[in-house]
C-alpha positions in Angstrom: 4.4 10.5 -6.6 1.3 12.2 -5.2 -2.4 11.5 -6.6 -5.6 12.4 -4.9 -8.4 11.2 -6.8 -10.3 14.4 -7.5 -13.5 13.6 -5.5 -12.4 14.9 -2.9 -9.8 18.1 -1.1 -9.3 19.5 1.9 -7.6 22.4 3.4 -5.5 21.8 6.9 -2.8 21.2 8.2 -4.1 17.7 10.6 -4.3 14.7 8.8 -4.8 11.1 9.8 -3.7 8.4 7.6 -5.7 5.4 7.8 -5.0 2.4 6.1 -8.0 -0.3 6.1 -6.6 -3.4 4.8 -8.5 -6.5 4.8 -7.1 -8.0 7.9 -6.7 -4.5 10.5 -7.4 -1.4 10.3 -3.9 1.0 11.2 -4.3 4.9 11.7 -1.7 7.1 12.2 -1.0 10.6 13.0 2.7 12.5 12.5 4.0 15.9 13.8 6.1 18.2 11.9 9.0 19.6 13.2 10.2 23.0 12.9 12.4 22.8 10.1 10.2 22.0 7.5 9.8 18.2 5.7 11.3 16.6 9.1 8.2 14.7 11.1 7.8 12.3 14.3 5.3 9.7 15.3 2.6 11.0 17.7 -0.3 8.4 17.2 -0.9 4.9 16.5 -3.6 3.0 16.6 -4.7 -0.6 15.0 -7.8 -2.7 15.0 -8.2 -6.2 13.6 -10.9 -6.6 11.1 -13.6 -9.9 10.8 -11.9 -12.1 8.1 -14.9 -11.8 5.9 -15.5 -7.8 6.3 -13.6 -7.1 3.3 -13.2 -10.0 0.5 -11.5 -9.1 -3.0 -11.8 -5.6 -2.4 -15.3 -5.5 -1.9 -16.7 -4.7 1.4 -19.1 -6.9 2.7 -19.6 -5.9 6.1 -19.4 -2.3 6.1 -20.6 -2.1 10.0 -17.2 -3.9 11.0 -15.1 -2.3 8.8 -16.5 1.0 10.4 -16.5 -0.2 14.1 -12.7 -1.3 13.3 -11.8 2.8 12.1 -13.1 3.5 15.3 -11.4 1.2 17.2 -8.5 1.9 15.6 -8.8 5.8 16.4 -9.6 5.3 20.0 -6.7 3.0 20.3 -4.5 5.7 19.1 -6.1 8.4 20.8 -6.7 10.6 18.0 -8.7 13.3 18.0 -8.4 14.5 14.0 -11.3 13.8 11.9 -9.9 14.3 8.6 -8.1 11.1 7.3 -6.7 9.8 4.4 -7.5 5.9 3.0 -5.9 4.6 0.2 -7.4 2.2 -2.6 -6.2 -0.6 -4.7 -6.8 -3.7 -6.2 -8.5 -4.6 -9.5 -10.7 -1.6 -9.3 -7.4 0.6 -9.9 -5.7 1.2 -12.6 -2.7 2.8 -13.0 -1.2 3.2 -16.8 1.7 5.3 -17.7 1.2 6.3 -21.4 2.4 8.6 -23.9 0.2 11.5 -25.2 1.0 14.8 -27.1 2.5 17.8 -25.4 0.0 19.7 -23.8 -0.2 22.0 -20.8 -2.4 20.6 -17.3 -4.7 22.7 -18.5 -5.5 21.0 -21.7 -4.7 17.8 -20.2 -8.0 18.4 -17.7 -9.9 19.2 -20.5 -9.0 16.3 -22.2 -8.4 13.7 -19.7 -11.7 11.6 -19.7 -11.4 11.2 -23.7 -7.7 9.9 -23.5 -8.4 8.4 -20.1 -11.3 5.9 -22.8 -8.6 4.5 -24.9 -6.5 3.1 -21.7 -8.7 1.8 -19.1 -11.0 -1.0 -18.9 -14.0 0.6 -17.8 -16.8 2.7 -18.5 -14.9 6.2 -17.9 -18.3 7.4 -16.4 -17.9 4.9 -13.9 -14.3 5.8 -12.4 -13.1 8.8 -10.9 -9.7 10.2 -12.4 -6.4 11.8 -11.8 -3.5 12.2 -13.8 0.5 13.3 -13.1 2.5 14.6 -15.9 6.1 12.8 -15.6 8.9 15.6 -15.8 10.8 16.6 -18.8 13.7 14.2 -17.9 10.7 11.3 -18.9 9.3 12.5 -21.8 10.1 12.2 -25.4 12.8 14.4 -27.1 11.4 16.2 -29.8 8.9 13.9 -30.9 6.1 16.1 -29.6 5.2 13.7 -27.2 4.9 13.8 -23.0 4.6 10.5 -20.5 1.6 11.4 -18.3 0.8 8.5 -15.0 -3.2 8.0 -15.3 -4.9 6.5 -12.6 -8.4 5.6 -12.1 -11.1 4.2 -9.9 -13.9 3.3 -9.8 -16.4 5.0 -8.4 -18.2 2.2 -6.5 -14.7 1.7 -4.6 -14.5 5.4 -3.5 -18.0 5.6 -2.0 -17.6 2.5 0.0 -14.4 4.1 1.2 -16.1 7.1 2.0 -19.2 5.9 3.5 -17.3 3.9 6.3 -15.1 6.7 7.3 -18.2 8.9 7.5 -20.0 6.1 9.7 -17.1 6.2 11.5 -17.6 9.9 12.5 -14.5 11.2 10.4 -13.9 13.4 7.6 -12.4 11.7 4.0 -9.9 14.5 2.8 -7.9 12.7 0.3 -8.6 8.9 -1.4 -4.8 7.8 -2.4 -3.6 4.9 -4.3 -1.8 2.1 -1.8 1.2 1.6 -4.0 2.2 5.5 -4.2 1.3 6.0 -0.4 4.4 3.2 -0.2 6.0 5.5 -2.5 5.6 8.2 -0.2 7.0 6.3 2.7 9.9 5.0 0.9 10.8 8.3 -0.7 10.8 10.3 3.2 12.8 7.5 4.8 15.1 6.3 2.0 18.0 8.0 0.1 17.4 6.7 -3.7 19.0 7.7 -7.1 18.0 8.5 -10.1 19.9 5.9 -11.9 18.8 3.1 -9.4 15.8 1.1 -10.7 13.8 0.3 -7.7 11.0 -2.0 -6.7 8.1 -1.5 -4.0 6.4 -4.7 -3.1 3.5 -4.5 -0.7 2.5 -7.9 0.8 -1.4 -6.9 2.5 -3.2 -10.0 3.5 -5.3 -9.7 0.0 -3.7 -8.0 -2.6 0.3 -7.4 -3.1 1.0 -4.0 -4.2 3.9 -3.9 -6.6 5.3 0.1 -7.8 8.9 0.1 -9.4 10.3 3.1 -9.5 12.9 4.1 -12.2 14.4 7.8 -12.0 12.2 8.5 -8.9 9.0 8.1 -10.8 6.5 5.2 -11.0 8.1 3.2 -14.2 5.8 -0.1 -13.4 2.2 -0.4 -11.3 0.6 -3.9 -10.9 -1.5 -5.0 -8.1 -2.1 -8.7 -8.0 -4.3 -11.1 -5.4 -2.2 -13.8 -4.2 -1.3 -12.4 -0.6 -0.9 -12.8 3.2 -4.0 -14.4 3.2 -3.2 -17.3 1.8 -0.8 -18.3 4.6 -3.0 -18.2 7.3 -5.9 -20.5 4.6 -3.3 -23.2 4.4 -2.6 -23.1 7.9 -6.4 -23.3 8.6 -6.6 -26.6 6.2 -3.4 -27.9 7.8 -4.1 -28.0 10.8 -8.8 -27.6 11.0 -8.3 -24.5 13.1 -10.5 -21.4 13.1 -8.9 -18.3 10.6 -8.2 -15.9 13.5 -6.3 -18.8 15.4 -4.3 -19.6 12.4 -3.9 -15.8 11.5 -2.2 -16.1 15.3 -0.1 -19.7 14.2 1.0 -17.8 11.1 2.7 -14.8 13.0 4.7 -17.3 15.2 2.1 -18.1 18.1 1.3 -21.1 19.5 -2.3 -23.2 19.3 -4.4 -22.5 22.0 -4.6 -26.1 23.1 -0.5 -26.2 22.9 1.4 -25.2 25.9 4.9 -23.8 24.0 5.2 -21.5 21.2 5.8 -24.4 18.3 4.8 -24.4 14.8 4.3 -28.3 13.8 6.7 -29.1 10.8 3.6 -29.5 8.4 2.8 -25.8 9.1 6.1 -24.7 8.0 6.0 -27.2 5.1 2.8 -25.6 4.4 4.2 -21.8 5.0 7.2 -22.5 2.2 4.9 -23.8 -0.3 2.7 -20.2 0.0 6.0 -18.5 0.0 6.9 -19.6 -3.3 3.8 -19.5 -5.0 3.6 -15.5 -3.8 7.2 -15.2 -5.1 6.7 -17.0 -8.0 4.0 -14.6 -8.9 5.4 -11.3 -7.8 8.8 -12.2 -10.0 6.5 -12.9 -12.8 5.5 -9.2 -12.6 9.1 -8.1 -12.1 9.7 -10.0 -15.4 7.5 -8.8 -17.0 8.1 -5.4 -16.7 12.1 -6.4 -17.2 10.9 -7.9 -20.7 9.1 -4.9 -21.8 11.0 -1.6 -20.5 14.5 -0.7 -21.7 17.3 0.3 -19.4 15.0 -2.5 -16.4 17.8 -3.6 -14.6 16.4 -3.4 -11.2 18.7 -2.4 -8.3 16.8 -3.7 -5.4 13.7 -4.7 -3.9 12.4 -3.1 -0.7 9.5 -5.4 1.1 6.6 -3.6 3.1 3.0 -5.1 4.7 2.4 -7.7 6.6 3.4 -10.2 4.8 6.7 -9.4 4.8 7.0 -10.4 8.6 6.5 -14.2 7.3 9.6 -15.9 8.5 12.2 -17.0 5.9 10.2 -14.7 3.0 13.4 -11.8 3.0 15.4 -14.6 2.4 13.7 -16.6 0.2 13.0 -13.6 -2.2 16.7 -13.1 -2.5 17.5 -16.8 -2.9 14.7 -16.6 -5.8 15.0 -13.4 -7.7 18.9 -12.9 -7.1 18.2 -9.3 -6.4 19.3 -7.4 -3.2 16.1 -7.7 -0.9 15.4 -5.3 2.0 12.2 -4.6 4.8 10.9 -1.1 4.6 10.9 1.0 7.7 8.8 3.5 7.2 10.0 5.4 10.8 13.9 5.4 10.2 14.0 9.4 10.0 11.3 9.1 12.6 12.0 10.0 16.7 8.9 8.7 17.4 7.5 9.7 20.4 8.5 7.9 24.1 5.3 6.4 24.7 5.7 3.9 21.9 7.4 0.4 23.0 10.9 0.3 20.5 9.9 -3.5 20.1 6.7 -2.9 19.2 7.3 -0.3 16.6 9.9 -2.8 15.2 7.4 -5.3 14.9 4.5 -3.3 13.6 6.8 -0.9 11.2 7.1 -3.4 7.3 2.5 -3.0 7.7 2.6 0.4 8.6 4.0 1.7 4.9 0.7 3.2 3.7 -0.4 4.7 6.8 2.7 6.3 7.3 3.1 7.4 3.4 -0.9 8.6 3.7 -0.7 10.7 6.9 2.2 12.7 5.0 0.1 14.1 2.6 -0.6 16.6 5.4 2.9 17.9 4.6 1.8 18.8 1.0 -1.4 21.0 2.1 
């Protein structure tokens, strides 16, 4: 599933995707091959962000947040300016309703007076897009079509855009995080119609959740109990500074310890986090279980940072019962030599977005 929220186009064929999460900032360039849809890995750059810059989606320190794209860029040696950024959060909305047959055309006309009856805000507020879902969705003979609407707001977008132009770069497209995922998924992963599949972003702020059910968004939820939380318990735990807990939480040591050992009341700590995030990510699961027929869902493929929390993989299968896998987002990659294999392996479950964002290129 594609969406570019209307705002905003390009045309050309070099594209950055740049993923500002609350924690870092990753951009990330591909290279097409020859033969068409096939791509490798040509640029790479991350930046960590102040833990305050961006708090509940709202950016509070738009200097950093634009100093981090930057930083990012020059650590990837990139020299494209035009980017794609994805959104999401409680400022999103994506809604897949039903709505009489119509062509696009119509549809555009219409959109913003449907659009009213579904979202939460003022539609004067939110920029919109819309897919219509293939005939295989929609209702036989009943007149009716399934259409995917998403909006944002407005506010959202130009904060989005007004750091990337800071930054000395070109906004081209504004995605949605969970269908950048999507993206990803769908160019790496081999997937069925009949399989019922779920995408569950972990970012340090907001877990993006997009299940997929005969290779089209079925389920969209973005909910606020994320990554972050980790690394605020290890902070109380322990009366250490975020960034040196941020550091404890990805398995380093203390700066006033001489081996690399978490103390046992971190991982107490850690497992308690890791079943509250569960606990609310299967609540999502079943609720869309509850409330869509045929909801059996196949598996459950794990992406963002938080899914490198050790023992989460496993404690998601113990909890839901459901297979449970870590996206890589470069398995049909040959990515170039200069990256270190280790590094990529470590860095690959966060890099989801930017990799599904910097292959919109291929649609231009």
């Amino acid at each position: 599933m594609r969406f570019s929220l209307p705002s905003l186009s390009f045309n050309s064929n070099s594209l950055v995707g740049l993923d500002i999460g609350s924690s870092s900032v990753k951009a990330i360039e591909l290279s097409v091959r020859s033969k068409g849809r096939e791509f490798d890995l040509t640029h790479l750059g991350v930046a960590s962000l102040p833990s305050e810059a961006i708090v509940q989606g709202a950016f509070l320190n738009s200097g950093a947040i634009a100093d981090a794209v930057r930083e990012a860029i020059d650590n990837g040696k990139i020299r494209t300016k035009n980017v794609a950024a994805a959104v999401s959060g409680h400022s999103v909305i994506v809604k897949k309703v039903s709505l009489p047959v119509m062509t696009r055309e119509e549809l555009d006309e219409q959109i913003r007076w449907e659009a009213e009856q579904y979202i939460p805000f003022d539609v004067n507020e939110v920029n919109l897009d819309f897919q219509i879902l293939d005939d295989g969705a929609r209702g036989e003979g009943d007149g009716q079509m399934e259409v995917l609407l998403v909006a944002a707001k407005k506010d959202l977008i130009d904060d989005y855009v007004q750091v990337i132009t800071e930054a000395g770069l070109t906004p081209a497209i504004i995605d949605v995080a969970a269908f950048a995922v999507e993206n990803a998924f769908e160019s790496n992963y081999e997937i069925s119609r009949d399989e019922v599949v779920a995408l569950v972003n972990i970012g340090a702020q907001v877990v993006n959740i997009n299940i997929l059910t005969q290779g089209a968004p079925a389920f969209t939820r973005d909910i606020t109990t994320a990554g972050n939380q980790y690394t605020e318990e290890i902070q109380k735990t322990l009366s250490v500074s975020f960034d040196e807990a941020e550091r404890i939480k990805l398995g380093g040591r203390r700066s006033d310890q001489s081996q690399d050992v978490v103390p046992q009341e971190v991982e107490h700590a850690m497992q308690s986090v890791t079943e509250t995030v569960i606990g609310e990510i299967s609540r999502s699961l079943d609720f869309f279980a509850a409330t869509t027929a045929e909801s059996n869902i196949s598996r459950v493929v794990l992406s963002g940072g938080g899914a490198n929390v050790a023992g989460f993989e496993k404690a998601f299968r113990d909890r839901t019962g459901l297979p449970v896998e870590i996206m890589n987002p470069f398995s049909r990659m040959v990515p170039s030599s200069k990256f270190e294999p280790d590094f990529l392996e470590e860095m690959a479950p966060a890099l989801g977005v930017g990799v599904g964002l910097a292959l919109r290129r291929m649609e231009s």
